[in-house]
N, C-alpha and C positions, 0 to 999 in steps of 0.2 A: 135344244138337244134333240139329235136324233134318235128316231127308236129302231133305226136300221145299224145290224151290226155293221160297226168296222171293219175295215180289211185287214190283215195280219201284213206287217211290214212286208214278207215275203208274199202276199195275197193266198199264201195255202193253209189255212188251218188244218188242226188236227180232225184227223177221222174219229169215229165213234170209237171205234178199235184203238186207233192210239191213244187218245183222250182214255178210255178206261185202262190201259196199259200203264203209261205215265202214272194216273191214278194209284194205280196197287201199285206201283214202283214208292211212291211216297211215302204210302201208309206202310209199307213194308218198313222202308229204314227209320221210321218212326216207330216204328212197332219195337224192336229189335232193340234201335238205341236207348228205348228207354226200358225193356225188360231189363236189359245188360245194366244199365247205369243204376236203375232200381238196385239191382246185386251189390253193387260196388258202393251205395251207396249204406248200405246196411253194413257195410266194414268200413267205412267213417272216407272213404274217399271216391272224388267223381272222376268221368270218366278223362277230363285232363288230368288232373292228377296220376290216375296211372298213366296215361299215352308216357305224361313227362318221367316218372318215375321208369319205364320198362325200358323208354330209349334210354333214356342215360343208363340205364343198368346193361343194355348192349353194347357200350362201350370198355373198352380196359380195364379206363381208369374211372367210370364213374363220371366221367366231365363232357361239357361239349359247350360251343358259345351259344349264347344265347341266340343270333343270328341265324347258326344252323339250325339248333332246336325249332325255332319259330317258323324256318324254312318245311324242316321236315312234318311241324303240324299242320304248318298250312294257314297261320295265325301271322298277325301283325307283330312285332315285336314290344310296341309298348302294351298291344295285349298281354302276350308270355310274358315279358313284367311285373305286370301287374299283380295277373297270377304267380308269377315267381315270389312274391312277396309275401303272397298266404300262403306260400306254401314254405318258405321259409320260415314264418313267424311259427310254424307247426315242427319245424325238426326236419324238414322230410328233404329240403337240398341247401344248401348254402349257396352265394354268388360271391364271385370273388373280382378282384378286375380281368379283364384279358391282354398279357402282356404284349399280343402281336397287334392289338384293336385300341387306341388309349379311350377310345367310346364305347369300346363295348363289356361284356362281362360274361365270364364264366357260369356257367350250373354246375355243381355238382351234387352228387348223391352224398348222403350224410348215414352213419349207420343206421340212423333211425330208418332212415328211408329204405336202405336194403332191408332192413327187416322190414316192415312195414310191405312193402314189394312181397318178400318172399313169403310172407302171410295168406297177401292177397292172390296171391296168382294162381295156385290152386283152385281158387274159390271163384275167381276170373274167368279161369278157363272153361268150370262146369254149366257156367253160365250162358258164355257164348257156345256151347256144343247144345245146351239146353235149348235155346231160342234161337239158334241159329244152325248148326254143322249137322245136329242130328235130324233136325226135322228136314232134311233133304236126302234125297239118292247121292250117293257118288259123283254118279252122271247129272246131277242138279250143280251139286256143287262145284264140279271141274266147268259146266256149262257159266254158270255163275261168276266165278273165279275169274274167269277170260272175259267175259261182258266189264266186269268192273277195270279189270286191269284196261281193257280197253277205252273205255269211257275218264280214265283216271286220266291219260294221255291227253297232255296240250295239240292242241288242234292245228 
């Protein structure tokens, strides 16, 4: 084994500057996602649970297929699944089949679940303003805002 560094596929490694940059970028959404989840989690649900719970409640009807859900979180579908299951076994959405997909299956939100939502979301939102929207300027956050939207984009 050598005790000489490797070269980075592209031969450039990061500067000092980037290297502590990157750094706080991690410990940042580290920081945040778990102050946030901590909250959410002290009202009996984590932070999939509401993702799933607040998009299906932006829908009409409360429904959307599993497909898109998993699309929109960004998850595997036998993930969403999976989790669709405890969260089911809880009240909080039902699955149904999907008439247009004979493989696929519907979510929808269950009363429980709109309540359950309308509980939490208040209490949601103080959280992320708490650990997140207030400890920035305006100008942080609109600067911020555009960096993620940006970085959020397929390459």
């Amino acid at each position: 084994m050598s005790t000489k560094k490797e070269s980075a596929p592209d031969g450039k490694w990061l500067t000092p500057d980037e290297e502590r940059d990157w750094r706080a970028y991690l410990r940042m959404v580290t920081a945040v996602q778990a102050r946030t989840a901590h909250d959410l989690a002290a009202l009996g649900l984590s932070e999939p649970d509401y993702e799933v719970l607040s998009t299906l409640s932006e829908r009409t009807d409360g429904t959307s297929t599993l497909h898109e859900q998993a699309t929109k979180m960004g998850w595997s579908r036998s993930r969403l699944s999976r989790h669709a299951s405890r969260m089911e076994a809880r009240d909080l959405i039902r699955r149904a089949p999907d008439p247009a997909d004979g493989r696929g299956c519907l979510l929808a939100l269950t009363p429980t679940g709109r309540q359950t939502l309308r509980e939490a979301a208040p209490h949601h939102v103080a959280s992320v303003r708490r650990h997140f929207v207030d400890r920035l300027t305006p100008e942080e956050l609109t600067a911020l805002g555009h960096i993620a939207r940006k970085l959020s984009k397929d390459q």
